[in-house]
TILUMVO-369486 format. One record per atom (N, C-alpha, C): x negated, y negated, z; residue in one letter. Coordinates in steps of 0.001 Angstrom, whole numbers, padded with zeros to 6 digits, always signed. Example, Ala and Ser with C-alpha at 12.3 -4.5 7.8 and 13.67 -1.06 7.14 Angstrom:
<pts>
-013190+005690+007800A;-012300+004500+007800A;-013200+003300+007800A;-012850+002250+007080S;-013670+001060+007140S;-012900-000030+007870S;
</pts>
This chain:
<pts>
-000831+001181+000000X;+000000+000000+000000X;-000874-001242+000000X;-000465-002409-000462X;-001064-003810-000727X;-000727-004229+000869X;-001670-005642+001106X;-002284-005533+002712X;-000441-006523+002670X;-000473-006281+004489X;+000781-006180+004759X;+001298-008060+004620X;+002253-007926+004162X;+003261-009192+003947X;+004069-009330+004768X;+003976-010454+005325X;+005196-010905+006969X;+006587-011296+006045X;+007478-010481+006325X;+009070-010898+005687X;+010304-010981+006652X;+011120-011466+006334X;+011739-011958+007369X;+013103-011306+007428X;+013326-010940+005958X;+014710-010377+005490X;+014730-008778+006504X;+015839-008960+007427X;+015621-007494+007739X;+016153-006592+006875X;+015741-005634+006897X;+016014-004087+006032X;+017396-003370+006652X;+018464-003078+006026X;+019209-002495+006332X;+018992-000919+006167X;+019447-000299+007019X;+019172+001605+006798X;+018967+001824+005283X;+019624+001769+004403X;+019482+001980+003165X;+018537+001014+002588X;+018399+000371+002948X;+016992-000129+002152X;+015929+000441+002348X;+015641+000690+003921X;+014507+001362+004217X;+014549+002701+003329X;+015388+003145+003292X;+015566+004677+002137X;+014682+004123+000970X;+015698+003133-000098X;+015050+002926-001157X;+013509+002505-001187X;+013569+001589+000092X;+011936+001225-000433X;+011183+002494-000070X;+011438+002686+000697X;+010740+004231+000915X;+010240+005497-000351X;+011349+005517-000893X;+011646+006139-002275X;+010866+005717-003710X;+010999+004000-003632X;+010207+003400-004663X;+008811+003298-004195X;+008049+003623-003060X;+006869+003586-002970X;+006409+004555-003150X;+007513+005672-003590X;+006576+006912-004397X;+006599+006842-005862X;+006959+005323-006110X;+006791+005076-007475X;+008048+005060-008093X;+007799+004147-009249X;+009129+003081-009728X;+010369+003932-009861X;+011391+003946-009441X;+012041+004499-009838X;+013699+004047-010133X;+014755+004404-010908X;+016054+004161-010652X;+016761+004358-009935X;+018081+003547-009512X;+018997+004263-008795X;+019366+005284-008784X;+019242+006030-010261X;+020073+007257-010272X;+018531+008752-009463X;+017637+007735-009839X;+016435+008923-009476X;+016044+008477-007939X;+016511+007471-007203X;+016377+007255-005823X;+017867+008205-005129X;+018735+008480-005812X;+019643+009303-005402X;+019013+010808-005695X;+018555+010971-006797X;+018453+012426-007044X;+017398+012802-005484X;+016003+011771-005451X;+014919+012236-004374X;+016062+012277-003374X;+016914+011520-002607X;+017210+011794-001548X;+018037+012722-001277X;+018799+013609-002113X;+019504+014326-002048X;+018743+015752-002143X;+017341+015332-002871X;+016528+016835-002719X;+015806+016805-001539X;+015813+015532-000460X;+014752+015613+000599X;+015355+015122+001939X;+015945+013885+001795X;+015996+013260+003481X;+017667+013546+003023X;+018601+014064+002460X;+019790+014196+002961X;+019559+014970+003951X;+018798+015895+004084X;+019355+017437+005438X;+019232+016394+006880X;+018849+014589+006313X;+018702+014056+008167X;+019266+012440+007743X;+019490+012283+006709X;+019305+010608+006095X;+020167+010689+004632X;+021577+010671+004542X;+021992+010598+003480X;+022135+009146+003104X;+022223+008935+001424X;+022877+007668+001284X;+023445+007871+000056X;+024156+007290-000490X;+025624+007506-001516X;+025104+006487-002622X;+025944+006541-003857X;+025520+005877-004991X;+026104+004393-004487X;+027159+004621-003709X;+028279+003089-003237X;+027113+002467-002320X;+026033+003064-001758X;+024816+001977-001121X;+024469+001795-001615X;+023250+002625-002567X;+022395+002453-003348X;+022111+000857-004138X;+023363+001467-004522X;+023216+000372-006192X;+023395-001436-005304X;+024525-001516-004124X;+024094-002454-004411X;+023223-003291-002992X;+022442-001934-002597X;+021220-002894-001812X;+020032-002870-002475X;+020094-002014-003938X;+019354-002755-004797X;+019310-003626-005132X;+020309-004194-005279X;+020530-005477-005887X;+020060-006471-004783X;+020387-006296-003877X;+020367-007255-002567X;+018620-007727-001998X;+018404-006412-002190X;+017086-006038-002651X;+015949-007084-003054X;+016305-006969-004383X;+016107-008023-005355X;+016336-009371-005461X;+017406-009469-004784X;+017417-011249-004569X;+016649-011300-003414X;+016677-010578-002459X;+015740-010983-001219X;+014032-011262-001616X;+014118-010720-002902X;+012414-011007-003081X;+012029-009387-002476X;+012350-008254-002460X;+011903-007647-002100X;+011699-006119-003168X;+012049-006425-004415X;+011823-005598-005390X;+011967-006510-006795X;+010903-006020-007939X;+011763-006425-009193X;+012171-005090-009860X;+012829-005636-010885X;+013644-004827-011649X;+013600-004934-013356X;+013180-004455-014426X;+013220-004202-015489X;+013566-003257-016369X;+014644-003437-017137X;+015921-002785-018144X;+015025-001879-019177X;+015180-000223-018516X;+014653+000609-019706X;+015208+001474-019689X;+016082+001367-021168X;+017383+001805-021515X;+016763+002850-022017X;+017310+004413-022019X;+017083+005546-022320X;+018440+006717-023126X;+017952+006909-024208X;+019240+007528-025055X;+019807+006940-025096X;+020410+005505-025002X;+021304+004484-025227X;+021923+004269-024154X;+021483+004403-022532X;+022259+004114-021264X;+021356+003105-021139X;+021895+002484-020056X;+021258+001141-019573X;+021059+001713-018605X;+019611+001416-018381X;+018580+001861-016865X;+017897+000520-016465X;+017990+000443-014892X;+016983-000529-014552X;+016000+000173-013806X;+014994+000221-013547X;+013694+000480-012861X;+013082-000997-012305X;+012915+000268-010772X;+012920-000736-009668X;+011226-000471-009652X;+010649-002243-008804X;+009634-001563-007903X;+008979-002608-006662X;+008358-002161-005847X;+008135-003016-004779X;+007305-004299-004995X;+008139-005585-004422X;+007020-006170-004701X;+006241-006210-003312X;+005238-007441-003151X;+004051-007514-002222X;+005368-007612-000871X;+005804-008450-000976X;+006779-008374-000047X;+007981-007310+000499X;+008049-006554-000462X;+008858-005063-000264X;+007745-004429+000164X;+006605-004097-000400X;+005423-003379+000478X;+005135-003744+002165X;+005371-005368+002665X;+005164-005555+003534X;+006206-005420+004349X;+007390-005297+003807X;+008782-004904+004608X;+008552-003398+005123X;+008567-002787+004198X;+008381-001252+004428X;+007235-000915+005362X;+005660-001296+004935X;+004906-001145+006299X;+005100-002030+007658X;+005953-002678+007377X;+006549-003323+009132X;+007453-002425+009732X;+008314-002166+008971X;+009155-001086+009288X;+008328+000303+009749X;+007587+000607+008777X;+006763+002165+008962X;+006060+002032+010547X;+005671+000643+010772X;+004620+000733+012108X;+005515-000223+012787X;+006449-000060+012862X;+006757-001245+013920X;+007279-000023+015221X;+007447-001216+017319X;+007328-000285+017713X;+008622-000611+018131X;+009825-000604+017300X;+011088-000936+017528X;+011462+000518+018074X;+012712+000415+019132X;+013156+002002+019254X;+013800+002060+018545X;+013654+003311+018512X;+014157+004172+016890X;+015994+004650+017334X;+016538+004405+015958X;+018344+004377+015896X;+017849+006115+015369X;+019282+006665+016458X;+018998+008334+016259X;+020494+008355+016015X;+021240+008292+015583X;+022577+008495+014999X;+022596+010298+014177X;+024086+010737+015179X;+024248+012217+014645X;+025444+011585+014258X;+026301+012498+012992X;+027918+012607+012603X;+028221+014157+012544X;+028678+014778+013414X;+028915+016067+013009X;+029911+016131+013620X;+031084+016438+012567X;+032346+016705+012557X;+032863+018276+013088X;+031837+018634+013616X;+032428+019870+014257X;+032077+019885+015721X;+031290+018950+016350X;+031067+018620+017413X;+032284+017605+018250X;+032844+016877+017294X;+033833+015761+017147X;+034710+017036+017651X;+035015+017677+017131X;+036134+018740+017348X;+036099+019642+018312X;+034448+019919+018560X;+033895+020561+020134X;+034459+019804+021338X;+034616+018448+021332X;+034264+017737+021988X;+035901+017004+022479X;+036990+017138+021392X;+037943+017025+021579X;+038967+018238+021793X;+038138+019947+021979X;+038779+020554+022143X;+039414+021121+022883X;+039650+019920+023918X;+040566+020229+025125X;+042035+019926+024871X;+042244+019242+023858X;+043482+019270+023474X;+044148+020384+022636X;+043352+021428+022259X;+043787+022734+021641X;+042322+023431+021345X;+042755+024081+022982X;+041299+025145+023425X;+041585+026341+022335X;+042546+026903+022620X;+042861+028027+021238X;+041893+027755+020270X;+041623+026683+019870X;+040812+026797+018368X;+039328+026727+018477X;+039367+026601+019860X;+037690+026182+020255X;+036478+027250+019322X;+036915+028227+019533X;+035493+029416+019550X;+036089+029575+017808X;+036489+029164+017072X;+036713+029412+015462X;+036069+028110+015316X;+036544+027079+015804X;+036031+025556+015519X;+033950+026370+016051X;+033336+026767+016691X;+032342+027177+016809X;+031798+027644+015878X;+032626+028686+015348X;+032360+029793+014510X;+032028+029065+013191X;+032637+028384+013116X;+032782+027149+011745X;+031495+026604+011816X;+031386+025870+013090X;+030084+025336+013521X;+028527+026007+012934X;+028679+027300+013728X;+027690+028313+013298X;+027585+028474+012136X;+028656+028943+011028X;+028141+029060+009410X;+027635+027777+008984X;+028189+026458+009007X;+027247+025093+008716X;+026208+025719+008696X;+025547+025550+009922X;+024502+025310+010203X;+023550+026684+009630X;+024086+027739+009482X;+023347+029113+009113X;+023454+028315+007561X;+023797+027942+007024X;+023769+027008+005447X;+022939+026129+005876X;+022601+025410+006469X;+021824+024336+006275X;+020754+024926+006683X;+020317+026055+007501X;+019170+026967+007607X;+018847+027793+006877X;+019364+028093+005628X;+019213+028715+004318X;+018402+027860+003606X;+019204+026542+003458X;+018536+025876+002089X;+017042+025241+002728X;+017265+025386+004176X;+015582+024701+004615X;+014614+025774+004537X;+015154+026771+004513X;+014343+028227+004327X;+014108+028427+003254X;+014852+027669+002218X;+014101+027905+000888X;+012892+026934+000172X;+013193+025736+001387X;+012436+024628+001186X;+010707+025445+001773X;+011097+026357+002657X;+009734+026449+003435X;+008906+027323+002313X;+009288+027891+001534X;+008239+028501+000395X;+007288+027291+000229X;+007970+026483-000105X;+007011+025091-000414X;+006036+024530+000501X;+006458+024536+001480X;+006072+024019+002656X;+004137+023510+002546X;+003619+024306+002063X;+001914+024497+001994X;+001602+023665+001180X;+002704+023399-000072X;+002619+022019-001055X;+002942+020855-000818X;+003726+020767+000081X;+004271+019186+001058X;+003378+018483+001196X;+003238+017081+001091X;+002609+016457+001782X;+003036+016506+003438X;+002380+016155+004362X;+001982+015859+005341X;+003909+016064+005847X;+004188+014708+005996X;+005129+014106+006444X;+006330+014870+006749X;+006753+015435+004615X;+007651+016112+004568X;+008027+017733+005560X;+006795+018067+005312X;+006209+018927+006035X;+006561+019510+007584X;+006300+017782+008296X;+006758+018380+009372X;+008328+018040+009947X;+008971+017307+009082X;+010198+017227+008605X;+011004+017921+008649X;+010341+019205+007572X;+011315+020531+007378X;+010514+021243+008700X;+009489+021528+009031X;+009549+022238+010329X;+010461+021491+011706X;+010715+020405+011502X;+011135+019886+012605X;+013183+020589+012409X;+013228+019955+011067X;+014659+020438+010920X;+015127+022104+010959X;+014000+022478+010866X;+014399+024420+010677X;+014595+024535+011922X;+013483+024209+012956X;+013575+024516+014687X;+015029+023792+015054X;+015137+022794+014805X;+016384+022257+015373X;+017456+022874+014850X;+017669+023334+013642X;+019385+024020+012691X;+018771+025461+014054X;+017838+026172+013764X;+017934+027880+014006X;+018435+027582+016138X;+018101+026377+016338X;+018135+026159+017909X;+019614+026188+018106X;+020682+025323+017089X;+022273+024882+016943X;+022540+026330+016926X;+022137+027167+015742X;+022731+028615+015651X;+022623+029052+016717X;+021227+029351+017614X;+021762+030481+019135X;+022551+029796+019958X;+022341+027893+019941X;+023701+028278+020850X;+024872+028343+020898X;+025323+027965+019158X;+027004+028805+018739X;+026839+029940+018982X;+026037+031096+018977X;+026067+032952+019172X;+025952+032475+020262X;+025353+032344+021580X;+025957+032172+022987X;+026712+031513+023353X;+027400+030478+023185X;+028816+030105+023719X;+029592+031068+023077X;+030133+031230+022066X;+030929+032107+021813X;+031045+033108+022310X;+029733+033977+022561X;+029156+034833+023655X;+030089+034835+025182X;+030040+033479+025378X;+030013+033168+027032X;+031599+033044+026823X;+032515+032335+026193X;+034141+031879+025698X;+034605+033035+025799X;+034187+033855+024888X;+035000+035241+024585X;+034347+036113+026035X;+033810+035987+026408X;+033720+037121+027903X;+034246+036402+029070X;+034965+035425+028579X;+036072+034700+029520X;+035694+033498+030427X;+033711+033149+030252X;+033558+031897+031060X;+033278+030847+030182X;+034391+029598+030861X;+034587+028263+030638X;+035956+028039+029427X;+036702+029063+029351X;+038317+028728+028248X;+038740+028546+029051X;+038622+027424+029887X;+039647+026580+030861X;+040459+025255+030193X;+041488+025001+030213X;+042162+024208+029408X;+041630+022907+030498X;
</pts>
């Protein structure tokens, strides 16, 4: 990266994605969606309805340019950092802000409200458990790779495999513990 640039514009979650993304080199919206959907969705999703327009936002902030290279007859823009998107991103990368840990899991939501219809608890689990045995599949297929990763990614997917295979034992033991009759207390 070019030496660091003091900016003032803060970075919204999705920006930090994109610039993140374009500092592995120029890329489009449609190819800043494809990387994140092959890498930081399993912890960091973001949708085409962000994307496109904190690119844009992006860009007026002074923090990327953008130049039109139309391919097979679509209109493409290609993004890339400028000195000041470089210095956003390494403020961000080293800064010693505490870190936003935000979970959404809609089956926990339902763990968690299932005192209003315990009956469904240990299926609402069960549900729980296949997720996550899926999302411990596709990181298991990521780990063939693993030796080719850079660094980062690397410990990424080891971090995410330990944490999904940790969710699975303890859906197989609560369910365990529910069905042999301790804690289905309404």
């Amino acid at each position: 990266m070019a030496g660091h640039v003091e900016n003032r514009t803060a970075l919204t979650l999705t920006g930090r994605v994109i610039l993140g993304m374009i500092a592995k080199g120029r890329r489009t919206g449609y190819e800043i969606k494809q990387l994140v959907d092959r890498s930081t969705r399993h912890f960091w999703a973001a949708s085409y309805g962000q994307i496109y327009p904190e690119l844009r936002r992006l860009e007026v902030d002074g923090l990327l340019t953008s130049r039109p290279e139309p391919s097979g007859g679509r209109a493409r823009t290609e993004y890339a950092l400028t000195d000041a998107g470089e210095g956003a991103l390494l403020a961000w990368l080293t800064s010693d802000d505490e870190l936003l840990y935000e979970l959404r899991d809609e089956g926990m939501l339902k763990l968690f409200l299932s005192d209003v219809a315990p009956e469904a608890r240990i299926e609402n689990i069960r549900a729980m458990r296949a997720q996550y045995q899926r999302k411990a599949d596709q990181l298991s297929a990521l780990e063939a790779k693993a030796a080719e990763m850079p660094t980062g990614p690397r410990l990424t997917l080891e971090m995410g495999l330990g944490i999904t295979r940790w969710l699975i034992d303890w859906c197989e033991a609560t369910e365990r513990r529910l069905t042999a009759g301790g804690e289905h207390r309404e």
